[in-house]
matplotlib code that plots the C-alpha trace (Angstrom):
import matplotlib.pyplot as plt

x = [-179.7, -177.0, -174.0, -174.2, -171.3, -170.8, -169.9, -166.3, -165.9, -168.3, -165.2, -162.4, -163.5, -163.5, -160.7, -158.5, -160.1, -159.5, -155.2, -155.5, -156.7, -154.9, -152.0, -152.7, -152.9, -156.2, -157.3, -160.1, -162.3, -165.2, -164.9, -164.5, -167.5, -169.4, -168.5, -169.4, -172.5, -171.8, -171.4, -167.5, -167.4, -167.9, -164.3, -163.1, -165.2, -163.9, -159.8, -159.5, -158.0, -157.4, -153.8, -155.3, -157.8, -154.9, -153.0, -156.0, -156.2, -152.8, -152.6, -155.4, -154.1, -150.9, -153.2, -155.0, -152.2, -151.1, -154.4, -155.4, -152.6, -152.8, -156.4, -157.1, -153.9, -155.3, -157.7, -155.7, -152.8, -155.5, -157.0, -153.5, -153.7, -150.1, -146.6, -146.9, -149.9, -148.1, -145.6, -148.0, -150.2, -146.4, -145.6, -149.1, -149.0, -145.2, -146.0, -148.8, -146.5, -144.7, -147.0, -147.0, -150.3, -149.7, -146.8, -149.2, -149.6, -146.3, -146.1, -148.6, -146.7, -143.7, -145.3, -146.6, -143.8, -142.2, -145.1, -144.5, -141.0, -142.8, -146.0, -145.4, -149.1, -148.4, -145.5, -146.9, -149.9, -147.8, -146.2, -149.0, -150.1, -146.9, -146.8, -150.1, -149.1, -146.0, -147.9, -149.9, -146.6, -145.6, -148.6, -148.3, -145.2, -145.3, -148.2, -145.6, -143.5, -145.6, -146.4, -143.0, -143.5, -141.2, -137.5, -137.5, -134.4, -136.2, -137.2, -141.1, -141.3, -137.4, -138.6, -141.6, -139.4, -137.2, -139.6, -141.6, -138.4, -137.7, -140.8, -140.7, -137.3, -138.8, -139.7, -136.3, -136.2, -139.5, -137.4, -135.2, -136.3, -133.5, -131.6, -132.4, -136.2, -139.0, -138.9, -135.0, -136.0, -138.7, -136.8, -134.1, -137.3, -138.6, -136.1, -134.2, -137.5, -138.4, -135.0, -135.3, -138.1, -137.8, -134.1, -131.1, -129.9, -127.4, -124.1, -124.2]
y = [23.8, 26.2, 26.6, 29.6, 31.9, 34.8, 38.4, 37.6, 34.8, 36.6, 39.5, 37.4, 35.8, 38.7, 40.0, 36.6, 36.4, 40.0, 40.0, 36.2, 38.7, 41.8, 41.4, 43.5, 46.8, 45.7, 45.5, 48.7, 48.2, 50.1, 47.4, 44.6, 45.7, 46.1, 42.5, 40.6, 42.9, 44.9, 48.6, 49.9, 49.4, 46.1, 45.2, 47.8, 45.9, 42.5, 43.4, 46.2, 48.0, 47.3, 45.7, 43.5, 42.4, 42.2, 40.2, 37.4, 37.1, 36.2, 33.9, 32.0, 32.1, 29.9, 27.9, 27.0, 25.5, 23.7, 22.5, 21.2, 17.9, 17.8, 17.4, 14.1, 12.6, 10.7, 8.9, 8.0, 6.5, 4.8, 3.1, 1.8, -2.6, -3.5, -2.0, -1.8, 0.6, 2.6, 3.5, 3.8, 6.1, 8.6, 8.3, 9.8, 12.3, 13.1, 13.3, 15.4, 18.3, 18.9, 19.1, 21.6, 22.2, 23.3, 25.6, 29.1, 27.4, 27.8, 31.2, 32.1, 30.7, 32.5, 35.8, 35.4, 34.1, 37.2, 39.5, 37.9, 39.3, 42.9, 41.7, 39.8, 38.3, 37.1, 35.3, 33.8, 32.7, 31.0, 29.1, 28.2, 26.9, 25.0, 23.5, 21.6, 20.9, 19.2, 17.1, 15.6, 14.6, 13.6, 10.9, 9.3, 8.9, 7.9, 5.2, 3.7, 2.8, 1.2, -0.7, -1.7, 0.5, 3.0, 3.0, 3.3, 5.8, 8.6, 11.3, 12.0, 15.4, 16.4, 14.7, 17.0, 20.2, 18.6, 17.8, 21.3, 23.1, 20.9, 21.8, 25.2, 25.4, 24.4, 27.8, 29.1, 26.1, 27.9, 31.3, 29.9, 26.6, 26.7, 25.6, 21.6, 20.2, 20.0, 16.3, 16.3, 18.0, 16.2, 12.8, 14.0, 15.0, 11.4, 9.3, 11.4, 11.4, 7.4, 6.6, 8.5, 6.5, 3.1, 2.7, 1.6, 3.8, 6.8, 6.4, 8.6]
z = [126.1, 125.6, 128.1, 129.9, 128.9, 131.4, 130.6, 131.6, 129.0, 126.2, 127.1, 127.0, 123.7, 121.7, 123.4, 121.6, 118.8, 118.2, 119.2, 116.8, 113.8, 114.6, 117.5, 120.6, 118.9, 117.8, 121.4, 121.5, 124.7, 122.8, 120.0, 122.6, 124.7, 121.4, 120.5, 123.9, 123.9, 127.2, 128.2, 128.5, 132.1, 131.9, 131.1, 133.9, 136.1, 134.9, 134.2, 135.6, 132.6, 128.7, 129.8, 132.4, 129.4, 126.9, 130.0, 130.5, 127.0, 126.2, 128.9, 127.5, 123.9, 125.6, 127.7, 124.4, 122.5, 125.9, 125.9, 123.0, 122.9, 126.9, 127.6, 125.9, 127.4, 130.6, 129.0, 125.5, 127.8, 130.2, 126.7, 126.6, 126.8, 125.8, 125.3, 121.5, 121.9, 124.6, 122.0, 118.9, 120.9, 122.1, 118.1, 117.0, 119.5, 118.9, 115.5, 116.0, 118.2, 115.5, 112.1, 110.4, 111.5, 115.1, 113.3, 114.2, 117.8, 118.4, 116.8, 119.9, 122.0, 121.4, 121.0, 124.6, 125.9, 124.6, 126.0, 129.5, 129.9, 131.1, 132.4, 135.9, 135.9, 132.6, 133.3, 136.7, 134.3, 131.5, 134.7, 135.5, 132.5, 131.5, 135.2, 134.3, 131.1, 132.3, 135.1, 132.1, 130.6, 133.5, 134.3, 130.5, 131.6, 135.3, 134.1, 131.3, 133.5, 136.2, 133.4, 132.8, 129.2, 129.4, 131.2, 134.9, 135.0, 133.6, 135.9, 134.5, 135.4, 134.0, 130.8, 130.8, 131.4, 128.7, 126.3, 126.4, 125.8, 122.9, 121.5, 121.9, 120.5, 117.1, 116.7, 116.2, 113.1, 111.6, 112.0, 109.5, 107.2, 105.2, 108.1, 107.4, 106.0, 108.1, 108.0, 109.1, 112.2, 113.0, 112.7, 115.4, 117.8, 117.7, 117.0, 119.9, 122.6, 121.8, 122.4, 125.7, 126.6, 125.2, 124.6, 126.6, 129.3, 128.6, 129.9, 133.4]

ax = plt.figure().add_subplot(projection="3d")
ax.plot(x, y, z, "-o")
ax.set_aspect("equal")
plt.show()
């Protein structure tokens, strides 16, 4: 049996996959309402306006990203039986942040992050977001070191407000590419988090 998707969702749906094709200039209500197979009012009803509806759906589009390498996290460090596939299992998914693949993720995220500057329940909503993004961090890392995995000096939730902003700042690389090669960058990002984990204490 199907799952039942509400009017909201059937809304908020079109409403991303319309400002993913288009940008938010190709936010109509008509054409939204047409899509998720309601009347107009609907999305007054719903968001109150076509910026409340533009201001939903770019929080989900950050959530998204967010979501897609957080998600899985609990139960990849939980299948976790020994030190070597702690770190095997942070290389994968280090590696995996910064492919090129999750390049137009990161162009989201930026163009929302930009958005949020004038839009209050935007910004609240991205905090939102990166706050339980960052408590998954947090736990892979929290569970390393119970394990005695990963070094007990670092703070697990300042490595997740570290680590998130690293990320993010690849976008200003992708700006630019001529700056160094992709694989340049990306060795500095690992060698520099795995050392942050696993290597000997920084001189304090």
């Amino acid at each position: 049996m199907l799952p039942d998707v509400t009017t909201y969702d059937r809304l908020l749906d079109a409403t991303v996959a319309a400002i993913d094709a288009g940008g938010v200039k190709a936010v109509r209500v008509r054409d939204i309402a047409a899509e998720a197979g309601v009347r107009e009012p609907s999305v007054y009803h719903y968001f109150g306006s076509r910026d409340g509806l533009i201001e939903v759906a770019l929080a989900a589009r950050y959530k998204r990203g967010l979501m897609q390498i957080i998600a899985p996290l609990r139960k990849l460090t939980l299948a976790c039986e020994s030190a070597e596939e702690y770190q095997g299992m942070i290389h994968r998914i280090l590696a995996s942040i910064v492919s090129p693949g999750r390049e137009e993720v990161r162009s989201v995220r930026a163009d929302v992050l930009g958005s949020a500057q004038s839009r209050p329940g935007l910004k609240q909503a991205i905090v939102d977001a990166t706050r339980e993004s960052s408590e998954g961090i947090a736990y892979v890392i929290s569970h390393g070191q119970s394990k005695g995995w990963v070094r007990d000096d670092i703070n697990p939730s300042a490595f997740a407000a570290w680590y998130t902003g690293m990320v993010n700042g690849r976008i200003i690389y992708e700006l630019d590419p001529s700056q160094c090669s992709a694989e340049a960058w990306n060795h500095i990002a690992l060698d520099a988090t795995l050392h942050l984990l696993f290597g000997e204490p920084v001189d304090k």
